[in-house]
N, C-alpha and C positions, 0 to 999 in steps of 0.2 A: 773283224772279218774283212779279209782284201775282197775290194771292189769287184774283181773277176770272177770271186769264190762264190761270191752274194748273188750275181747276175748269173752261176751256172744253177746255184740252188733253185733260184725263184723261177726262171723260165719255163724251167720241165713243169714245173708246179704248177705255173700258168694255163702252158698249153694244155696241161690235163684236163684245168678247169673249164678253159674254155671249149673243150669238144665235150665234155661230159654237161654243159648247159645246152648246146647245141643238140641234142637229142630228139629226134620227130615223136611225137605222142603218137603215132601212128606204127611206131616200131611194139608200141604193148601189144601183149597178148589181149586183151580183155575186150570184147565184142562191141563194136560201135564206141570207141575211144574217139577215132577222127572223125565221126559224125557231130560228138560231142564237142571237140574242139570248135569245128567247123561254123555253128551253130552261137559259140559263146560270142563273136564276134558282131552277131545279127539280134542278139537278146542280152537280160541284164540280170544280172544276180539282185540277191534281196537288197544289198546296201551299193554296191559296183556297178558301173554301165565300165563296158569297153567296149570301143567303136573302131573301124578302118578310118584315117583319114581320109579324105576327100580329093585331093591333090599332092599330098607328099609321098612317094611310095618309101613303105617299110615304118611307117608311125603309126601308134595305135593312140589312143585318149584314154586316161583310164579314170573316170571322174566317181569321186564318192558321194555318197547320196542318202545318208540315215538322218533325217528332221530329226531333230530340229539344228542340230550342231554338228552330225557330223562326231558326234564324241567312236572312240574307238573300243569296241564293246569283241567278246572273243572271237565271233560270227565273222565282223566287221575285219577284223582283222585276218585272220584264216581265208578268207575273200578274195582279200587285196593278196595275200600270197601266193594263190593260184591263180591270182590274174595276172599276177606277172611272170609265176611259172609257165602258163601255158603261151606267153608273149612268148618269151624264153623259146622254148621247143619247137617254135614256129619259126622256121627260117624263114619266111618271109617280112617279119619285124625286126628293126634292126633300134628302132626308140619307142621311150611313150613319155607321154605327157601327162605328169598327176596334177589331179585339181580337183574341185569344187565343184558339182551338179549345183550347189544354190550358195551362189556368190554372195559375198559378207562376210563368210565364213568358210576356211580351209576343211580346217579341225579343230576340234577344241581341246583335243588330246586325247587318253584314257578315259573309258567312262568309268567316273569314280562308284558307279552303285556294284559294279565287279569287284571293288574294292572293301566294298563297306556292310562290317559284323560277317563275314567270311573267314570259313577260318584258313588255316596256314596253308593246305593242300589246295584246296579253290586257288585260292590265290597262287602257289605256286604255279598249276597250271594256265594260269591267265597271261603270268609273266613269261614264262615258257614263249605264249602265241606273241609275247611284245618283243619277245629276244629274235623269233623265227621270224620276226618283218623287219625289224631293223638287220639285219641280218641279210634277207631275200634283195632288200634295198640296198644297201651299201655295196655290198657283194654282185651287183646285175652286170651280166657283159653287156646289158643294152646301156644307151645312151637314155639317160634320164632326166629330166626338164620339170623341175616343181614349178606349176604356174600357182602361186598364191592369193586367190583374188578374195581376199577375204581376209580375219582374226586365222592365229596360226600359233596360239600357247602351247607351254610341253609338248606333247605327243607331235605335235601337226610341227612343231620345228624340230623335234627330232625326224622325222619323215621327210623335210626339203634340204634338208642340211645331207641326209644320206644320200639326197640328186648329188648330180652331177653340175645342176645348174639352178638358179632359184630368181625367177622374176618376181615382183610382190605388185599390188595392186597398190596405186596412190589413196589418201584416203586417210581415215579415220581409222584406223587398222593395227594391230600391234601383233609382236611375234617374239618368242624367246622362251628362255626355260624356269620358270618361274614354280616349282617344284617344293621351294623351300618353304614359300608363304600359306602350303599347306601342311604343313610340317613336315614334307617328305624330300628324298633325296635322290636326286638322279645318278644311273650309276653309273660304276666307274668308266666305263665304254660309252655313255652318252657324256660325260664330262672332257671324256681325251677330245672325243669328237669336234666338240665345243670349242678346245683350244687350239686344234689344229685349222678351227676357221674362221678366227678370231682373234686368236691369240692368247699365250700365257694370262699379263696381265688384264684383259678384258674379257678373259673369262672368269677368272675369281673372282674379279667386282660382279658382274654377270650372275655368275650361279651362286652365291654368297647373297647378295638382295633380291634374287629372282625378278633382277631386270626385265621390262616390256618394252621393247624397240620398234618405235613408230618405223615406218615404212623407208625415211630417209636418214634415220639414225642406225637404220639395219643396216642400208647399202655402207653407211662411212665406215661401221665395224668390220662390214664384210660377211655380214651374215646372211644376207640376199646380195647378187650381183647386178641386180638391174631394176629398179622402180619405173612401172610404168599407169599411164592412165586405165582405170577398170575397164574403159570398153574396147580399148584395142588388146589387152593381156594374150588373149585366146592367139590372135594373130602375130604379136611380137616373140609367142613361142614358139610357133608353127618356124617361124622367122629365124629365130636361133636354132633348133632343132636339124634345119637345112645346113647348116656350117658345121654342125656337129658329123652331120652324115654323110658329110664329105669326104671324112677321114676315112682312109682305108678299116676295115673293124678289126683284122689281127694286131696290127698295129696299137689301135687307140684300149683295144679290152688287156692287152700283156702289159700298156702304160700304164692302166689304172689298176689293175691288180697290180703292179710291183711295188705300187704308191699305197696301197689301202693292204696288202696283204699280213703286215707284220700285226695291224691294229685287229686283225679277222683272225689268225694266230693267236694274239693274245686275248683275244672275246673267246675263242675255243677252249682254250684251255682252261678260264674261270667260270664259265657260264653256271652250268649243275652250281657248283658251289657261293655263285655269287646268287642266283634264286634260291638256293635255301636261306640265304643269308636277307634278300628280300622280302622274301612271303613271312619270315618271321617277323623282321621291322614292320611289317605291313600290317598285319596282325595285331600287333603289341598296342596298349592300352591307351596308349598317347596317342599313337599315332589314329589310330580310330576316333579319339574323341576328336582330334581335328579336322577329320574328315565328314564327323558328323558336323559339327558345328558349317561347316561350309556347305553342306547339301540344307542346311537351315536357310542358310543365306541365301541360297540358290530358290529356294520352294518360295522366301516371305519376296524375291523381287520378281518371281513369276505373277504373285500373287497381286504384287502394285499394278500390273500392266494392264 
């Protein structure tokens, strides 16, 4: 396709996207909507806090909070999707910052007891809630800043990879998709992912041994941009967040949708088919007993402590 043809296709397509994200909650019908909104930015959901910044206008915080890890359970997730949509519909937010409420720990990814002795349909609709965040993430016209001050396996790196930017906490810390060493397989839309930030060859090695990348072995991959010490993170985001919102926003959200649209094109057109095709592996005999045997492992080292 000529370079002209590509840029007249993608534009319109952009612009749509971006006014149809732009949308005030206060345009529904449905009685006390913008009370509601109002209101979410001053309280917390069961597993989400989102906060106003304090100093930066147009940043929100949007920190997860389920003890003990932070694992991402259906709830958890449906959460975070509406905290970003309703970031989203607020023109007055222009970024947010995902993190941690209890540092150590990002996420520890899916919580695998959604996964396990479930059958196909459970499961599908759980995959479903992981398709519709990775999705709401990837896809945000906001400017998005993973502050990682903590562990960050599967899930919690598929979630900073979908930023736009990923500081990680120095430390004792690892991050990566390590998916296989449960016997499971991340799919095809978290693997493109992967190698588009990364690269071809370090990602195979990567998702083939279900690599863990200490904090300054991420940065040389390129899978975090920036390692910093845990107790200034908060403020070296805050930090990068101001450079980001410098940029005019039609500008920087038509760049990043022209950049990420073709890879959200091809997640559209697979998804249905690619959840059925998960919830069944998911399902399947093998892959269960591995998941059991790992929630063994989990229960006999809670039990040493």
């Amino acid at each position: 396709m000529l370079p002209g043809l590509m840029f007249s296709r993608v534009i319109p397509c952009c612009i749509k996207n971006l006014r149809s994200s732009r949308i005030l909650l206060s345009s529904t019908s449905v009685s006390g909507v913008q009370t509601q909104v109002n209101r979410w930015f001053t309280e917390r959901a069961n597993y989400v806090q989102v906060e106003r910044d304090s100093s930066v206008e147009g940043l929100a915080w949007v920190r997860m909070d389920r003890k003990p890890v932070n694992s991402l359970n259906s709830d958890m997730m449906m959460e975070l999707n509406l905290a970003l949509e309703n970031l989203e519909n607020n023109e007055s937010y222009r970024g947010a910052i995902l993190t941690s409420a209890n540092p150590g720990i990002f996420t520890a990814g899916l919580d695998i007891t959604e996964l396990y002795q479930r059958d196909s349909d459970y499961i599908k609709k759980f995959w479903t809630q992981l398709q519709n965040l990775w999705l709401k993430l990837y896809g945000s016209p906001l400017v998005l800043i993973a502050a990682i001050n903590g562990n960050s396996p599967a899930g919690g790196c598929l979630m900073a990879m979908a930023c736009d930017y990923r500081i990680m906490a120095a430390g004792k810390y690892t991050t990566g998709l390590n998916e296989v060493k449960l016997g499971m397989v991340a799919p095809q839309w978290l693997q493109d992912m992967m190698v588009c930030t990364i690269g071809q060859r370090q990602a195979e090695v990567a998702l083939q041994l279900g690599t863990m990348f200490n904090p300054e072995e991420a940065q040389s991959v390129g899978l975090v941009d920036k390692v910093v010490p845990q107790e200034s993170i908060e403020s070296i985001a805050r930090e990068e967040m101001q450079k980001w919102l410098k940029i005019p926003d039609m500008a920087r959200v038509l760049t990043k949708q022209m950049l990420r649209n073709q890879a959200i094109e091809k997640f559209n057109k697979n998804r249905e088919t690619e959840c059925d095709l998960m919830s069944m592996f998911m399902s399947s005999g093998g892959v269960q007993k591995n998941i059991g045997r790992y929630m063994e492992t989990l229960t006999k080292a809670r039990g040493t402590k």
